[in-house]
FIBA-144383 format. One record per residue: x negated, y negated, z of N, C-alpha, C in turn. Coordinates in steps of 0.02 Angstrom, whole numbers, padded with zeros to 5 digits, always signed. Each point is the difference from the previous one (the first is absolute). Example, Ala and Ser with C-alpha at 12.3 -4.5 7.8 and 13.67 -1.06 7.14 Angstrom:
% FIBA-144383
-00660+00284+00390+00045-00059+00000-00045-00060+00000 +00018-00053-00036-00042-00059+00003+00039-00055+00037 
END
This chain:
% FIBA-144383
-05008-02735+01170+00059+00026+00029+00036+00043-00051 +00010+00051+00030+00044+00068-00058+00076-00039+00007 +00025+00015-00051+00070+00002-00011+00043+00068+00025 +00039+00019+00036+00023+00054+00006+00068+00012-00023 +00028+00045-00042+00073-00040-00001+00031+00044+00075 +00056-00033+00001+00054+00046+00047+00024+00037-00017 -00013+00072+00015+00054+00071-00010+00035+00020+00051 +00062-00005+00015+00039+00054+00027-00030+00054+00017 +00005+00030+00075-00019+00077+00001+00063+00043-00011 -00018+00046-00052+00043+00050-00036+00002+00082+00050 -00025-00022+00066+00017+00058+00031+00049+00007+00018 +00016+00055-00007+00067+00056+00028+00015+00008+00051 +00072-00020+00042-00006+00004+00043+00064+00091+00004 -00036+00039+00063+00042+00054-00011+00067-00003+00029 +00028+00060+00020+00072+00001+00026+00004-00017+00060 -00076+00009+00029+00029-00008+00084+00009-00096+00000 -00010-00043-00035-00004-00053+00002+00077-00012-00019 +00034+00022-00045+00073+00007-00022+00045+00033+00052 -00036+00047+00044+00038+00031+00022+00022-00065+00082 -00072-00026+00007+00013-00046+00061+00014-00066-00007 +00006-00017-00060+00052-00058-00016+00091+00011-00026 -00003+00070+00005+00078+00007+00001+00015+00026+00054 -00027+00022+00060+00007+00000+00056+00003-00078+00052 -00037-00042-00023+00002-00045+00025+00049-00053-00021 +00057-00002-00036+00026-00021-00050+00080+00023+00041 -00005+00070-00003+00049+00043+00031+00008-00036+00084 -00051-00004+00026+00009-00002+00084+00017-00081-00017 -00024-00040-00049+00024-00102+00007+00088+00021+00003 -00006+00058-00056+00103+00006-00013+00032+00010+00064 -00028+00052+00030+00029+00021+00070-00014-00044+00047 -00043-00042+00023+00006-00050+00049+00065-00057-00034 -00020-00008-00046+00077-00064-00015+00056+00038+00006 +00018+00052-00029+00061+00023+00018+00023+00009+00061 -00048+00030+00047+00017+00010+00087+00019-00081+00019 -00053-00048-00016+00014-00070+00022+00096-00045-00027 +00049-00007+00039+00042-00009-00025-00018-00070-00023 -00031-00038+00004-00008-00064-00028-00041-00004-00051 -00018+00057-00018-00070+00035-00086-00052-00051+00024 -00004+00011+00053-00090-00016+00009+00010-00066-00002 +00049-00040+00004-00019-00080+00008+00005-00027+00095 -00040-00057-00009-00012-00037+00069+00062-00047+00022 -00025+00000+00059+00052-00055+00025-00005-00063-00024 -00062-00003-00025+00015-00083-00064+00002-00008-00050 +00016+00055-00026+00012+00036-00061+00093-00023+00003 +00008+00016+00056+00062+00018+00009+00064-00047+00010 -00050-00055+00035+00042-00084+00011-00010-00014-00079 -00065-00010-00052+00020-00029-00041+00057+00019-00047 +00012+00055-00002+00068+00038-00038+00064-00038+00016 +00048-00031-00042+00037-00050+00005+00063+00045+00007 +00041-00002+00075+00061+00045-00011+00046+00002-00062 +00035+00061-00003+00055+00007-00062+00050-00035+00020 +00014-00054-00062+00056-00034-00030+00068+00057-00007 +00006+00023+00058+00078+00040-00007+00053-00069+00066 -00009-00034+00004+00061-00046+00006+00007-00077+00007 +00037-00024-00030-00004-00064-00033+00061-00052+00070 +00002-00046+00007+00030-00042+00051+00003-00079-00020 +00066-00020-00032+00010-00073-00004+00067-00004-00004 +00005-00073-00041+00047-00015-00028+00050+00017-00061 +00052+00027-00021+00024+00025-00045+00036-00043-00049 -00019+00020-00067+00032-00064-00067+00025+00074-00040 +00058-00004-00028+00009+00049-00030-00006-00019-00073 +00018+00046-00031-00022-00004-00102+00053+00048-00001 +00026+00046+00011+00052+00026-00013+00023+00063+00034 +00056+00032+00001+00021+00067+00046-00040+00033+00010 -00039+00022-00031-00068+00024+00046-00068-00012+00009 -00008-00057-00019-00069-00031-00004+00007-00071+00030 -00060-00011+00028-00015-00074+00062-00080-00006+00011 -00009-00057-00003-00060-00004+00022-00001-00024+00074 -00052+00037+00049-00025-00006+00059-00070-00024+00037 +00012-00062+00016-00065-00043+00006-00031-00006-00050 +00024-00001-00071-00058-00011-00048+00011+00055-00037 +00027+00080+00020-00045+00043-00034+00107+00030-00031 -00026+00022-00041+00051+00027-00053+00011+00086+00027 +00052+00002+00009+00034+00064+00051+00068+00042-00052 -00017+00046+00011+00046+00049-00058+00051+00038+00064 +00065-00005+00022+00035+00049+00044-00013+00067-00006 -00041+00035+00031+00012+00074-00001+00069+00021-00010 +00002+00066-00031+00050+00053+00008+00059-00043-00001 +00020-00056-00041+00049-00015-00025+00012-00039-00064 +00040+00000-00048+00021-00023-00048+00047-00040-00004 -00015-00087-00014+00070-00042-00008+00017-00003-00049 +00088-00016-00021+00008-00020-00054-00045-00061-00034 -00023-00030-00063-00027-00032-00027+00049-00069+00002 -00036-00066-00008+00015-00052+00013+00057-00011-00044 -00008+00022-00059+00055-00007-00061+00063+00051+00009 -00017+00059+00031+00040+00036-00017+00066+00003+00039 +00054+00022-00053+00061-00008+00032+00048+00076+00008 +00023+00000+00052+00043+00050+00012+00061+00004+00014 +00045+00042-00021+00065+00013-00005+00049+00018+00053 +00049-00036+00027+00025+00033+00053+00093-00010-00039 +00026+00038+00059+00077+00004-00044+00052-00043-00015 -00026-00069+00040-00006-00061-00020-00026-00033-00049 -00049+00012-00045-00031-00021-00060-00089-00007+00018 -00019-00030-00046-00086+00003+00032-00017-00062+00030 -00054+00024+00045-00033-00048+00069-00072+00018-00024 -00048-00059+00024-00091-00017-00007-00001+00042+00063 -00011+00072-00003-00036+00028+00065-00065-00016-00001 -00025-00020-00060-00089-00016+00006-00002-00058+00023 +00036-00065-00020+00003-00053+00041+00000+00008+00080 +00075+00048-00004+00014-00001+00080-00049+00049+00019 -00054+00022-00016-00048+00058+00040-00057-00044+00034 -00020-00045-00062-00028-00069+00003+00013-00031+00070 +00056-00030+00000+00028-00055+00066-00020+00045+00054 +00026+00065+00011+00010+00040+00043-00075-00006+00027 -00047+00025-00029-00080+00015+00014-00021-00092+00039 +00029-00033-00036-00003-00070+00024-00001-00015+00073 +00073+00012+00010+00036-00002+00050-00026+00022+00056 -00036+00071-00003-00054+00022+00050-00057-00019+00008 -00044-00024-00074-00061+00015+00012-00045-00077-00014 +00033-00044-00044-00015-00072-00010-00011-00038+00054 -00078-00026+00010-00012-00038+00020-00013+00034+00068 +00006+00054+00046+00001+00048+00046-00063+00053+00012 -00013-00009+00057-00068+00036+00030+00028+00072-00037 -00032+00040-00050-00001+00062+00006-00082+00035+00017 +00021+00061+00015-00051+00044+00008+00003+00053-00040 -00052+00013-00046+00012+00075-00064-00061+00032+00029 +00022+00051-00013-00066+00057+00015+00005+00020-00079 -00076-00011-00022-00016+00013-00107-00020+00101+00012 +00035+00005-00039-00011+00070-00025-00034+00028-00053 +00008-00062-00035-00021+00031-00077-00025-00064-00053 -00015-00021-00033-00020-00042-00062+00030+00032-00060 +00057-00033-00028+00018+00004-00048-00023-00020-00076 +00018+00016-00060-00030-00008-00070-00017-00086-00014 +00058-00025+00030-00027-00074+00003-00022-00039+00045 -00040+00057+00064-00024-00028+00038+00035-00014+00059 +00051-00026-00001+00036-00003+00049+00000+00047+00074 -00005-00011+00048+00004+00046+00064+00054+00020-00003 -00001+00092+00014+00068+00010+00011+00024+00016+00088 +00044-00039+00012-00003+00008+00079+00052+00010+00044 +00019+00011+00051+00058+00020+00041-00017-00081+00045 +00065-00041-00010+00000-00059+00026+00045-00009+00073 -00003-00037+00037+00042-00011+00048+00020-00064+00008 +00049-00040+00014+00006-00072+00039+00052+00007+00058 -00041-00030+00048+00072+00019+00048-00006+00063+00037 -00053+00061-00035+00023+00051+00027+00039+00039-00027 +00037-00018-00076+00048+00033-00022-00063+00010-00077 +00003+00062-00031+00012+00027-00050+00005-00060-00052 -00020-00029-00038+00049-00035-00036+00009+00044-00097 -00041+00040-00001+00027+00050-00056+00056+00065+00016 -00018+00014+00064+00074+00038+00037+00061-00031+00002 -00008-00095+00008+00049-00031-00010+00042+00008-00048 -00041-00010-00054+00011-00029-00077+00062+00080-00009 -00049+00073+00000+00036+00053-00017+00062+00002+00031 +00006-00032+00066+00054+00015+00057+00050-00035-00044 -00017-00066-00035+00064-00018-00018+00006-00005-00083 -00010+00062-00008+00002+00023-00067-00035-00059-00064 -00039-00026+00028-00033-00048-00059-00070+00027-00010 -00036+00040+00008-00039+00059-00035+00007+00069+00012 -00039+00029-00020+00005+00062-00006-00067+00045+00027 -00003+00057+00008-00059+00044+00062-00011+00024-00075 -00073-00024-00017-00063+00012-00034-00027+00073-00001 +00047+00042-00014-00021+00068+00021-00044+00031-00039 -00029-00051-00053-00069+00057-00029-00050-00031+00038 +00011-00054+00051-00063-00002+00035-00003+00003+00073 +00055-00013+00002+00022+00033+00083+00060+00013+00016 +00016+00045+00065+00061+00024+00011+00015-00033+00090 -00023-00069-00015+00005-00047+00079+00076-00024-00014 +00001+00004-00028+00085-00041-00014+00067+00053-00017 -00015+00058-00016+00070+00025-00029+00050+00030+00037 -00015-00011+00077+00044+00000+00043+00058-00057-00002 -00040-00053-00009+00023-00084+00001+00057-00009-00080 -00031+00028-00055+00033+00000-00048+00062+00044-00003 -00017+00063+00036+00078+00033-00006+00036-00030+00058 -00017-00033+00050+00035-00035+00014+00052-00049-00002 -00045-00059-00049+00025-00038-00040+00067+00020-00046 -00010+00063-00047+00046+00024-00037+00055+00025+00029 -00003+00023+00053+00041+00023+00036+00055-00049+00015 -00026-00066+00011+00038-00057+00036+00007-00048-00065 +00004+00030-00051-00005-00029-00076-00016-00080+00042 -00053-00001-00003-00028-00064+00021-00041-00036-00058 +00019-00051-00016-00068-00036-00051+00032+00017-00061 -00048+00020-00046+00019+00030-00059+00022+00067-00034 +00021+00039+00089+00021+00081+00003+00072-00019-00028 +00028-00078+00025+00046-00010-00006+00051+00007-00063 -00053+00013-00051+00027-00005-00086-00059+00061-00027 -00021-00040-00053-00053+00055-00051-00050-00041-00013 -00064+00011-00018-00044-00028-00001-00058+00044-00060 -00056-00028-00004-00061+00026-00031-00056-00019+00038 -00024+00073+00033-00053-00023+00049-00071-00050-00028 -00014-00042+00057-00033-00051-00031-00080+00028-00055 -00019+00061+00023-00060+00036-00063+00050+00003-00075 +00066+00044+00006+00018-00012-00061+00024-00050-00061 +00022-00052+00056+00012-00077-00017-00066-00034-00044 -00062+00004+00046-00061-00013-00029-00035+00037-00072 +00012+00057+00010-00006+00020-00079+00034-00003-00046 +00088-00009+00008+00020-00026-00051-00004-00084-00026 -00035-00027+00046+00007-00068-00015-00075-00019-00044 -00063+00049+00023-00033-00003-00037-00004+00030-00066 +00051+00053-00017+00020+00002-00088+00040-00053-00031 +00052-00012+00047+00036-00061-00034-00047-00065-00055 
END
C-alpha cells in the first residue's frame, strides 16, 4: 500500500467565481432587508422573549426619586429630588426638603400597585421609568409640589410642572435652595 500524503488543490479559482459569490451574497442582503422580520420564522419568532419596557407591582421607596418595583430597582425619569440629607431654606429658617421629598414619594407610592413604563437603564443599573399609581404621575406629583425638580439634561417631561411649582412658590420655590445635582457634588468634596 502507497502512502499518499494529502495536498490541497492550489487551483485558481477566476473572477467569474468571485464575481458569483458576491452576487449571491448581495441578493441574501436584499431578501433580508425586503423581509421586515430579516428573514426569521414564525418560531423563530415566539421564542424571542418580549421587551422589558414595563414593570407592574408593588412600590417600597429608598428615596425622592428612587423605589423599588416588584423586586426591581427604578430610577424616576425626568426628575430630580432633593437628597435624603439635604436641607433647605425657607424665610422661616431651614426645613429637610429631602426628608420631606422622601415622605412625599411615600405617601403615593409605598406599598401601592404602580405601573412604570422603563425607558432607559441607568449607570447603576437601575430602570429609568415614568411611574404611575392611581393613575396619577407620581414624579409629576413630586415636581407639582415643589419637592423635585424637571431633570432637564435628560428630559423636558416636567418643566411645565416645575415652572409651575415656582410660580405658586410651592415646596422649596418657597425659600432658596441647591438643586439636588449640586448638593451631591458638593457633598462629595466635602
Amino acid at each position: 500500500m502507497s502512502r499518499r500524503s494529502f495536498r490541497p488543490s492550489r487551483r485558481r479559482r477566476g473572477p467569474a467565481w468571485l464575481l458569483a459569490a458576491l452576487l449571491a451574497a448581495t441578493a441574501a442582503g436584499a431578501m433580508l432587508a425586503s423581509d421586515p422580520q430579516g428573514g426569521r420564522t414564525a418560531a423563530a419568532e415566539a421564542e424571542t422573549p418580549p421587551a422589558a419596557d414595563r414593570l407592574e407591582g408593588l412600590g417600597r421607596v429608598v428615596d425622592g426619586d428612587t423605589l423599588d418595583v416588584g423586586g426591581v430597582r427604578v430610577r424616576l425619569h425626568g426628575v430630580d429630588a432633593f437628597e435624603r440629607g439635604q436641607v433647605c431654606d425657607l424665610p422661616t429658617g431651614a426645613w429637610p426638603c429631602g426628608a420631606v421629598a422622601t415622605t412625599a414619594l411615600k405617601a403615593r407610592a409605598e406599598g401601592r400597585r404602580l405601573v412604570c413604563e422603563v425607558r432607559d437603564t441607568d449607570r447603576y443599573g437601575r430602570k429609568v421609568s415614568r411611574c404611575e399609581g392611581g393613575g396619577v404621575d407620581v414624579a409629576r406629583a413630586l415636581v407639582d409640589d415643589g419637592l423635585a425638580l424637571a431633570y432637564r439634561r435628560y428630559s423636558a417631561d416636567y418643566i411645565d410642572a416645575e415652572e409651575s411649582a415656582r410660580a405658586r412658590r410651592a415646596g422649596a420655590w418657597a425659600g432658596s435652595f441647591d438643586r439636588p445635582e449640586q448638593w451631591r457634588r458638593r457633598g462629595r468634596r466635602d
